[in-house]
C-alpha positions in Angstrom: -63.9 94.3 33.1 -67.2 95.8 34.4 -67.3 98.9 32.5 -66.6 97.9 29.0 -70.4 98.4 27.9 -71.2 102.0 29.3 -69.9 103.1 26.1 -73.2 102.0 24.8 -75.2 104.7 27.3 -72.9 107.6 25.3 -73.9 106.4 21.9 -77.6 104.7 22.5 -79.0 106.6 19.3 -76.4 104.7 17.4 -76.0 101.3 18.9 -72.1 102.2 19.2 -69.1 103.0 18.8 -68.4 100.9 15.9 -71.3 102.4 14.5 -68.8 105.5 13.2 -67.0 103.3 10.8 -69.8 103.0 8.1 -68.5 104.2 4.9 -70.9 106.8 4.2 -69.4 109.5 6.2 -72.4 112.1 6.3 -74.5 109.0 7.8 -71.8 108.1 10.0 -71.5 112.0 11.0 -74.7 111.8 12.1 -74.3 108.5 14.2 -71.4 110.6 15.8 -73.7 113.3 16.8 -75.9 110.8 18.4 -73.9 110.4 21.2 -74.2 113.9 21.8 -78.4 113.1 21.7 -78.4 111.0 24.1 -75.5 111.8 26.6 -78.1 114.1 27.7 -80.4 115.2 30.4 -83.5 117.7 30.2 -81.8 118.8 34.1 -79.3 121.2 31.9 -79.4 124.6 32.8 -77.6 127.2 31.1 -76.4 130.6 32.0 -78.4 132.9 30.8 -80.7 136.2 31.8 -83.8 137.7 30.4 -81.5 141.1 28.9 -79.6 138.3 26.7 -80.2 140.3 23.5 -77.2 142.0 23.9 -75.2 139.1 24.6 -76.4 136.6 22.3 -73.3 136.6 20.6 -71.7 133.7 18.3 -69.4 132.9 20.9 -71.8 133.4 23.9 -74.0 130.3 21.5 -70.7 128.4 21.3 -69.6 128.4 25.1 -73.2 128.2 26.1 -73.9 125.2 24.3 -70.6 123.7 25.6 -71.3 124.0 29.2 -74.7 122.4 28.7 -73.7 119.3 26.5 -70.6 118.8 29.2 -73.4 118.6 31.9 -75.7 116.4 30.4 -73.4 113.6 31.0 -74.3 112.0 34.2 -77.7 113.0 34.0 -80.8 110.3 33.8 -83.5 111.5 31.6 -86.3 110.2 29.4 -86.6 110.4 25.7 -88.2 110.6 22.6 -86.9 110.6 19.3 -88.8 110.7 15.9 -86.9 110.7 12.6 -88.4 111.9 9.8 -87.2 112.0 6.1 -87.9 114.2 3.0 -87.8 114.0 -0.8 -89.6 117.3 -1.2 -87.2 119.3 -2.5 -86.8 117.0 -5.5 -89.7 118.0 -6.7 -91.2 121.0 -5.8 -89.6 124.6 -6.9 -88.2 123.5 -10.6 -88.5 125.3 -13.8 -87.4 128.8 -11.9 -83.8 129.1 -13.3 -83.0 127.2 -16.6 -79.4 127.5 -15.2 -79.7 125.6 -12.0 -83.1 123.8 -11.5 -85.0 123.4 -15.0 -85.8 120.1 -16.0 -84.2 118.3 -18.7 -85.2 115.9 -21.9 -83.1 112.8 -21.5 -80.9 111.6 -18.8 -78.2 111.2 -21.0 -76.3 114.2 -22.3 -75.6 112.9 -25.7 -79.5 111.8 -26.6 -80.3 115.4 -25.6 -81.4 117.0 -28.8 -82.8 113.9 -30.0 -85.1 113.6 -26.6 -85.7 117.4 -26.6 -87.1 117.5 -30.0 -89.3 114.6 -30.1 -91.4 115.8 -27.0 -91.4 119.1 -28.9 -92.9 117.5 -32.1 -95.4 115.1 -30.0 -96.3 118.4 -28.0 -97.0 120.1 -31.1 -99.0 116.8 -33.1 -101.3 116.5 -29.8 -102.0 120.1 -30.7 -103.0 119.2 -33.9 -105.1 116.6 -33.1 -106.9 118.8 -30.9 -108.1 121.2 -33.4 -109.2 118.1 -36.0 -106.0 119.2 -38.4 -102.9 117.6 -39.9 -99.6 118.0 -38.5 -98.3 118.5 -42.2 -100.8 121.5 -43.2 -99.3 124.8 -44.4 -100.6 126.1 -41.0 -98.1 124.5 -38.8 -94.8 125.1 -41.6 -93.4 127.7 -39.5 -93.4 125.7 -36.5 -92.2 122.6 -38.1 -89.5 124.6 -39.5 -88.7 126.0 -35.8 -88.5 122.1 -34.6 -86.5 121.6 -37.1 -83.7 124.7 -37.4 -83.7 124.2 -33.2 -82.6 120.5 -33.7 -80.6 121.2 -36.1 -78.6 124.2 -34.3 -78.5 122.2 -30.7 -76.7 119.1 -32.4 -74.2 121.0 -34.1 -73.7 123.2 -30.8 -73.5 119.7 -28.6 -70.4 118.5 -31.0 -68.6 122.2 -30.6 -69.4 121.5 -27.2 -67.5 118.0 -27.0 -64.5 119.4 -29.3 -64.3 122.4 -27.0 -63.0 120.4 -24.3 -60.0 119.0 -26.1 -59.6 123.0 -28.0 -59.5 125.8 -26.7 -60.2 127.9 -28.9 -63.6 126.5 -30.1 -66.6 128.8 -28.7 -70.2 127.7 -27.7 -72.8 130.0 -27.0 -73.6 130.8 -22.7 -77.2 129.2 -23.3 -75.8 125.7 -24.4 -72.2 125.8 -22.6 -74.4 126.2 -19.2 -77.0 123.8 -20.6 -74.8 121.1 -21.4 -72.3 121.6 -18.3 -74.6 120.7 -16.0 -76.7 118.7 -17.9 -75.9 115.8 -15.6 -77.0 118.3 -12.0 -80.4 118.3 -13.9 -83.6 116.3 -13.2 -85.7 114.4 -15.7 -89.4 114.3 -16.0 -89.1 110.7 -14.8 -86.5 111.8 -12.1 -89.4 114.0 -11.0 -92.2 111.3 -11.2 -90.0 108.9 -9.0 -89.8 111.5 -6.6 -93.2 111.8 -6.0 -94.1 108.3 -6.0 -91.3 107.6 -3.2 -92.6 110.6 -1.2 -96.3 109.3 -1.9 -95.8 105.9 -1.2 -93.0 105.2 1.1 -91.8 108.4 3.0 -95.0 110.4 4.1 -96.4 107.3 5.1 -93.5 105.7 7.2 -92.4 106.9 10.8 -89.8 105.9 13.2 -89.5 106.3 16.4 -87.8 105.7 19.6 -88.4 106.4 23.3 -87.3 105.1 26.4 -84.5 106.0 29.8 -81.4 106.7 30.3 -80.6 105.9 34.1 -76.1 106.4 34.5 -75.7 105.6 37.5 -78.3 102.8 37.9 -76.7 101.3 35.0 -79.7 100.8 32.7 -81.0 102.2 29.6 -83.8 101.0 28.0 -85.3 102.0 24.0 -88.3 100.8 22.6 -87.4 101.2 18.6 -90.9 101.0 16.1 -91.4 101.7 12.3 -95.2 102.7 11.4 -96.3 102.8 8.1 -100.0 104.2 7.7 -101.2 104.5 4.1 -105.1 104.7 3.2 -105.4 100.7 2.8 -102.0 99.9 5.0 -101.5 100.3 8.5 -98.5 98.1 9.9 -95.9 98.3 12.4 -93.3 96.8 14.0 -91.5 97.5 17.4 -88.2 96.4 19.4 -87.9 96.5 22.7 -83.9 96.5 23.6 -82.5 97.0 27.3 -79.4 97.8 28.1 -77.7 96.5 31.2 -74.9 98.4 31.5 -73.4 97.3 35.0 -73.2 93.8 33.6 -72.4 94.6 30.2 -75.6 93.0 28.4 -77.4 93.9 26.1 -81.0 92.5 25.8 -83.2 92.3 22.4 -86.9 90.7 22.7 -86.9 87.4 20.7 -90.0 87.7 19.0 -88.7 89.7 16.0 -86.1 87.1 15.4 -87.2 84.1 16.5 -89.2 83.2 12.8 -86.2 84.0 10.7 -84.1 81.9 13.1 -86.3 78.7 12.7 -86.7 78.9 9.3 -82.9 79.6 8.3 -81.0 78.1 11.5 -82.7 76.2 13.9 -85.6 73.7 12.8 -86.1 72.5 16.3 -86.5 76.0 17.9 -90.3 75.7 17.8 -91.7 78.4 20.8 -88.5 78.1 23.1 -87.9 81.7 22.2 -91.6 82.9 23.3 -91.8 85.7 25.7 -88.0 85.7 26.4 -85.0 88.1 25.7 -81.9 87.3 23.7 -79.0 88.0 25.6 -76.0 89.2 24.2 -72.8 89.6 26.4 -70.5 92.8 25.5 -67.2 91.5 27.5 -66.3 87.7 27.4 -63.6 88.5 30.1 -60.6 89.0 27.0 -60.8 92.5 27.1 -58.1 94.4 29.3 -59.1 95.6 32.5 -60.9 99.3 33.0 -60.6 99.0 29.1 -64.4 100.3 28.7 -63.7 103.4 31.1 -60.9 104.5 29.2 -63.2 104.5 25.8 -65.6 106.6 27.9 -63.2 108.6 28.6 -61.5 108.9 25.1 -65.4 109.6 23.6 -65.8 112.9 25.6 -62.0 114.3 25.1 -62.6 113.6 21.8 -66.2 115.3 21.7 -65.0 118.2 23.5 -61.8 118.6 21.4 -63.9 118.3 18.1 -66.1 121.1 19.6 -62.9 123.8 21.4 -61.6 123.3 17.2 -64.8 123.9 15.7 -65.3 127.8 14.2 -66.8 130.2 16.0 -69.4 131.2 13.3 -71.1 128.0 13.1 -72.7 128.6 16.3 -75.8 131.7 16.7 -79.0 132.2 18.5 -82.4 131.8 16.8 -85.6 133.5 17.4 -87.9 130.4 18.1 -90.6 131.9 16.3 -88.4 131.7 13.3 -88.3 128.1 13.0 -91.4 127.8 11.0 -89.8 129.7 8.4 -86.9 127.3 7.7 -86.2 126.0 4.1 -86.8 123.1 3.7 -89.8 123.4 6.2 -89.6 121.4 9.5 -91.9 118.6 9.6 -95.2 119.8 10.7 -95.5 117.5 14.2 -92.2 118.2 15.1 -92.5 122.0 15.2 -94.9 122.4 18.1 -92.6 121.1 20.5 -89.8 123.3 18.9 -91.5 126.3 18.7 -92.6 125.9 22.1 -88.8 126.8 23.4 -87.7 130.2 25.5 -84.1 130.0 23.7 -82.9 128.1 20.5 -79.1 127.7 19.6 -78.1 126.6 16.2 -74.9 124.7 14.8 -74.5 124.6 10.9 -71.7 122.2 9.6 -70.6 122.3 6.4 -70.0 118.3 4.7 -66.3 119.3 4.5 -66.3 120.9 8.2 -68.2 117.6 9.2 -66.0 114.9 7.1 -63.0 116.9 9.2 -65.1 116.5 12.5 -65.5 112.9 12.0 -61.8 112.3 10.8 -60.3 114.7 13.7 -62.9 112.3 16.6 -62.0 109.1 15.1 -58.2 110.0 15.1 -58.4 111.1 19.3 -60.3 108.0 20.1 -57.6 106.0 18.2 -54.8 107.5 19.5 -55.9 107.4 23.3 -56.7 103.6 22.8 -53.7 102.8 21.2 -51.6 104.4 23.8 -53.5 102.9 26.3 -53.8 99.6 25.3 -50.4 99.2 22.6 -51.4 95.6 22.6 -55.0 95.8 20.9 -53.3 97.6 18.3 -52.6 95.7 15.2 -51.4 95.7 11.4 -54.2 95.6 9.0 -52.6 92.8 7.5 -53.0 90.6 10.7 -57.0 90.8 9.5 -56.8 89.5 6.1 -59.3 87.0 5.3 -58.1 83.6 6.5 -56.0 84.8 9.6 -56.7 82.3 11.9 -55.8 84.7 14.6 -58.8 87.3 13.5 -61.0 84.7 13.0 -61.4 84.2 16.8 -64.8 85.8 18.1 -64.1 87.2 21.2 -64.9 90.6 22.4 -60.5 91.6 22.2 -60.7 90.2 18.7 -63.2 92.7 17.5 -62.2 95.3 19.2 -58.7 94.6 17.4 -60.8 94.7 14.6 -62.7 98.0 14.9 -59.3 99.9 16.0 -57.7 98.5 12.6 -60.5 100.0 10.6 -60.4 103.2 12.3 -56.6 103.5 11.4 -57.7 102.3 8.0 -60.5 105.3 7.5 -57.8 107.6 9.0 -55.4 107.1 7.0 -57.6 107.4 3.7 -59.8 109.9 5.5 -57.5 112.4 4.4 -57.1 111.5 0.9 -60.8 111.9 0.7 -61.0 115.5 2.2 -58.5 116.4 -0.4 -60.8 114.7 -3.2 -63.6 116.3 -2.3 -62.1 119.4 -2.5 -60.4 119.0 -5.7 -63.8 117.7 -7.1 -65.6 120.8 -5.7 -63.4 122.9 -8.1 -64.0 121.8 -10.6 -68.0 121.5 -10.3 -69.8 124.6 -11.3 -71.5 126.5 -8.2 -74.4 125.0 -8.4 -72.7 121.2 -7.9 -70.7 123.1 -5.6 -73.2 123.8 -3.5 -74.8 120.6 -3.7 -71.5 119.4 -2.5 -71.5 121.2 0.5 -74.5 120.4 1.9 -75.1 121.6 5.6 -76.3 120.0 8.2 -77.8 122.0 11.0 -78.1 121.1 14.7 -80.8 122.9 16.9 -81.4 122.9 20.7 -84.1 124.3 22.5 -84.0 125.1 26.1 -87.0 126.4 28.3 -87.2 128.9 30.3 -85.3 127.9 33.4 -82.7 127.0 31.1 -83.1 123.4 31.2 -82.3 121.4 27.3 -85.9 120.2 26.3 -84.9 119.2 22.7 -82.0 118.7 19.9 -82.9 118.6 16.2 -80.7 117.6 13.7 -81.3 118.2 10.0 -79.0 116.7 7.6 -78.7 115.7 4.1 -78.5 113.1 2.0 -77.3 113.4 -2.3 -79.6 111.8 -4.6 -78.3 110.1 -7.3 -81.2 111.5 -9.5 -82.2 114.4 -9.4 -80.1 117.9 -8.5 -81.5 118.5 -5.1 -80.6 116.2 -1.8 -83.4 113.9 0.3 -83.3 115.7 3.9 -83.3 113.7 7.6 -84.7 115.2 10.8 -84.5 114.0 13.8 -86.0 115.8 17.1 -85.2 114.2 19.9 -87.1 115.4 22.9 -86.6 115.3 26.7 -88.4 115.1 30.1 -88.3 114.0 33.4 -88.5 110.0 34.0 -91.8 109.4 35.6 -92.2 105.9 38.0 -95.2 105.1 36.5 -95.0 104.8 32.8 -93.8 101.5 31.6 -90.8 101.0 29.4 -92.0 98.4 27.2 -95.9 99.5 27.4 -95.8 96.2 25.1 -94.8 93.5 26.6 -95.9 91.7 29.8 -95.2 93.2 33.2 -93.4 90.2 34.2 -90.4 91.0 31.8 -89.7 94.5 31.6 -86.9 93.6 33.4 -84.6 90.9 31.5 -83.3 88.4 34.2 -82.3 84.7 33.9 -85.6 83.3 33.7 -86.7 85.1 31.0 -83.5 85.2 29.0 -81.8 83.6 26.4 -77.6 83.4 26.4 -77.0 83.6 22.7 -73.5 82.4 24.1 -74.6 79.3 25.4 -77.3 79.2 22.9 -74.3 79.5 19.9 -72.6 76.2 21.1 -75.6 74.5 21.3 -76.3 75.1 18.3 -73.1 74.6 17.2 -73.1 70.8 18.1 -76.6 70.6 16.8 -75.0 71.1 13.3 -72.2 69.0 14.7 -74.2 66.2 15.0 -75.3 66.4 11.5 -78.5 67.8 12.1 -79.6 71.9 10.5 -81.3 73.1 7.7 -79.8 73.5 4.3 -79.3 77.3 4.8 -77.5 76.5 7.9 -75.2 74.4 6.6 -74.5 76.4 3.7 -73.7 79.5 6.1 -71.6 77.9 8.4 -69.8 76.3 5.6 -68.2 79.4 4.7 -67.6 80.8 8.2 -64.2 80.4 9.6 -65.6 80.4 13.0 -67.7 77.3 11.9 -65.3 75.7 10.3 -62.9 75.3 13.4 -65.5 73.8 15.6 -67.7 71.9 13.4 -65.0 70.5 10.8 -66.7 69.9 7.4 -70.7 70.9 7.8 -71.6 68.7 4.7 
C-alpha cells in the first residue's frame, strides 16, 4: 500500500488524522482546519475584478473561498506558520459593568460578604493610618456604621438568595440577584494577578513557529517546528526538524531531541549511536488493505467540502484589509504587516456550537466512507477493551482499527454533547452565554492577482478563572518554494535528505531493543514500562 501516508501532506499542521480525536473539541476544531492550512498553495487564483464592490456579497465570499481552497490541493508551496497566544483579555477592560465584567471579593460565592467587607475595613484602617488617627474615633462612626449596615444587609440578602431557588415566591433585589448569579463568571483580584503574571512571564515571551515545503507530487514535505522563549535574562530555544516521505510512507524526526531522554529512561548502551541521524518511523507495515491510504485522501476532501456546501451562508463576508488593525481582541502586532498587506480579505466566523457540528458532521463522512470501504477494519468497541489480545497487536491495521472505533465512539456521544451544550447555554445568563459561544474566525488574504498569500485563524480557548477566554492565532503564510534556501538551515548539508545511511528504523531498532531487555539487560525505568505493556509482555515474558 504506497499511499497510505499522503494523508499526512493534507493534515501537516496537525500531524494527522488521528489528531481529530482529542477530547477537547474546539482544539481538535482547529486541528481539523489545519488541513485546510496546509492543503494549500500560494498559486490560487480567484475570480475576481477590480468593480468587486458590488459583488462582494456573502455568497460571492462563500463560493469564492470554495473554489480557491478546492485548488490549493495539488499545489507545492512554501510556508510559514507562527502561533501566537493571548491572555489579554483577562485582564485588561474590567470594572466597566458591575453586571458582566467587575471584579469580585472571594472566589467563593458563600465567603462573599465576609471577603467583601474585610477589604472594605482594611481599605478604610490604611486610611486611618495615613492621616496618624484611630480607626475607632468618632470621625470614622459613620463609615464604620456603613461597613457594618452593608454587611449586614448583603448576608441576609445572600440567604434569601439561596432560599429563592427552592421558593418562588421569595424576592431579592436586581443588584444582588445579578451579583450573586454570576458570581461564579466573575474574576478575582488574584484571578487578575495570575493573568498578568502568565502573560508577563510565559506567553509574551514564548513563540512558536513552523516553516518548511509542501512538494505533492514529489512526495515530500518537510517542517522545521521551534519554540523561542526570549525574556530579559532568558533566551532559549529548541527546534525539530521532521520530513515527510510521503511516497514511501516515512516519516523522519531528527534524533537529537530524543536521543538523551532515550538513554537515560530506555537504552543505557545508546551512547552517540543516535548522533547526526534521523529516527525513522514507518506509516504502513504492509497490514493495511491495499489503496487504503487513497481512499482516506479521498474521504478527507468529500468530507471537507461537504462540511463547507452545509455551512450557512452568513458566516462568510469580505473585509476591508485596512480594517484588520481594528479587530477586538487586536491581532498580534508582527503578524499584521503581512495581513494588512493583502488586495482582498475573506472572513469565516464559526460559532463553538456551529464548529462542534462541523467537527461531528467531518468525523461522521470520514467514518462512514471508511467503513464502507473497508467493512473489515470496522470493529466493536468492545473488541478494544484493555487486555484484548487481538488490540494489543501493534501494527499499522491494528490502530487504524483503533482510531475508526474512537471515531464511532465520539460520534455517537458527539451528539449528546451538542444537546448539552445547548441545554446548558439556557440556562446560563447572557453573559455565560456568550462566553459559551465563543467564535472563532478564519481569515484569508489574497493579493492582487488573486493568488492566497495567507490564512489566519483566531480561536478561543475558556479559562477556568477568570470570565473572559485566552485567544490562539495562527497566520500561516505562503510563497513560492525557492531552490536555494535550505529546509533544515540547521543541520548539516549532508542530511537534509533522510536516506539509509543516516537513519535509524525505530522498527528494527524496537526488537533490538526488545531482546536487549530480553536478555536481562535495561534500566529500571525500562523494566518497569515494559512491565505493564501488553506488547512487552508477549515478547519478553516477565521483564523482572
Amino acid at each position: 500500500m504506497k499511499k497510505s501516508h499522503q494523508i499526512i501532506a493534507s493534515r501537516l499542521s496537525s500531524a494527522s488524522i488521528a489528531s481529530v480525536l482529542n477530547g477537547n473539541r474546539l482544539f481538535a476544531g482547529a486541528l481539523v482546519t489545519g488541513a485546510l492550512l496546509l492543503t494549500g498553495c500560494q498559486s490560487t487564483s480567484l475570480d475576481q475584478s477590480n468593480a468587486a464592490t458590488a459583488k462582494q456579497t456573502p455568497v460571492a465570499a462563500k463560493t469564492a473561498l470554495a473554489t480557491a481552497l478546492q485548488k490549493q490541493r495539488r499545489q507545492s508551496f512554501s510556508y510559514h506558520s507562527n502561533l501566537e497566544i493571548s491572555n489579554e483579555q483577562q485582564f485588561s477592560d474590567i470594572n466597566i459593568e458591575i453586571d458582566a465584567k467587575a471584579l469580585v471579593a472571594s472566589g467563593y460565592i458563600d465567603e462573599y460578604c465576609e471577603d467583601t467587607h474585610d477589604q472594605a475595613y482594611a481599605a478604610l484602617l490604611s486610611q486611618t493610618e495615613a492621616q496618624n488617627k484611630d480607626i475607632l474615633a468618632a470621625d470614622y462612626d459613620a463609615q464604620r456604621t456603613v461597613l457594618k449596615d452593608t454587611y449586614l444587609e448583603c448576608t441576609d440578602v445572600y440567604e434569601a438568595w439561596v432560599e429563592s431557588k427552592y421558593d418562588s415566591e421569595i424576592t431579592v433585589p436586581a443588584f444582588y440577584q445579578q451579583l450573586f448569579d454570576n458570581h461564579d463568571d466573575r474574576s478575582t483580584a488574584q484571578d487578575i494577578k495570575k493573568a498578568k503574571l502568565l502573560d508577563a512571564y510565559v506567553l509574551k515571551p514564548l513563540s512558536i513557529n513552523a516553516q518548511g515545503v509542501y512538494q505533492p507530487m514529489a512526495g515530500k514535505a518537510t517542517m522545521l517546528a521551534s519554540a523561542q522563549y526570549q525574556a530579559r535574562n532568558h533566551q532559549s530555544s529548541i527546534n525539530q526538524p521532521i520530513y515527510l516521505d510521503l511516497k514511501n510512507g516515512n516519516i523522519y524526526l531528527w534524533a537529537d531531541n530524543f536521543a538523551m531522554f532515550n538513554s537515560e529512561l530506555l537504552d543505557d548502551k545508546l551512547g552517540t549511536k543516535w548522533r547526526n541521524k534521523w529516527l525513522k518511523l514507518a506509516i504502513d507495515d504492509g497490514t493495511l488493505p491495499k489503496g487504503f491510504g487513497s481512499e482516506l485522501i479521498k474521504s478527507h476532501f468529500v468530507a471537507l467540502d461537504a462540511t463547507f456546501d452545509a455551512a450557512p451562508i452568513s458566516q462568510f463576508d469580505y473585509v476591508a484589509p485596512n480594517t484588520l488593525a481594528s479587530l477586538s481582541p487586536k491581532l498580534p502586532a508582527h503578524q499584521l504587516p503581512a495581513m494588512l498587506a493583502s488586495n482582498q480579505v475573506i472572513r469565516r466566523v464559526q460559532s463553538a456550537e456551529s464548529y462542534e457540528q462541523f467537527y461531528q458532521d467531518y468525523m461522521r463522512i470520514v467514518y462512514e466512507r471508511m467503513s464502507q470501504r473497508y467493512p473489515e477494519l470496522v470493529k466493536e468497541s468492545a473488541a478494544y477493551e484493555v487486555g484484548n489480545t487481538d488490540a494489543d497487536k501493534f501494527t499499522s491495521k491494528a490502530l487504524v482499527q483503533q482510531m475508526l472505533a474512537m471515531i464511532k465512539s465520539g460520534m455517537d456521544s458527539g451528539g449528546e454533547a451538542v444537546e448539552e451544550t445547548m441545554a446548558e447555554a439556557k440556562e446560563k445568563t447572557a453573559e455565560s452565554a456568550m462566553l459559551a459561544n465563543a467564535e472563532t474566525q478564519e481569515l484569508y488574504g489574497f493579493d492582487k492577482r488573486g493568488q492566497l498569500k495567507w490564512q489566519h485563524l483566531r480561536s478561543e480557548l475558556p479559562s477556568e478563572t477568570t470570565s473572559n477566554n485566552m485567544v490562539i492565532d495562527v497566520l500561516q503564510q505562503y510563497s513560492a518554494i525557492s531552490t536555494k534556501d535550505m529546509a533544515f538551515p540547521n543541520l548539516p548539508s549532508n542530511v537534509q535528505v533522510p536516506n539509509a545511511s543516516n537513519s535509524i528504523d525505530m522498527r528494527e531498532y524496537g526488537s533490538e531493543l526488545m531482546q536487549y531487555y530480553r536478555d536481562g539487560n535495561g534500566t529500571a525505568m525500562g523494566k518497569m514500562m515494559f512491565s505493564v505493556m501488553p506488547l512487552a509482555k508477549e515478547k519478553l515474558g516477565s521483564v523482572d
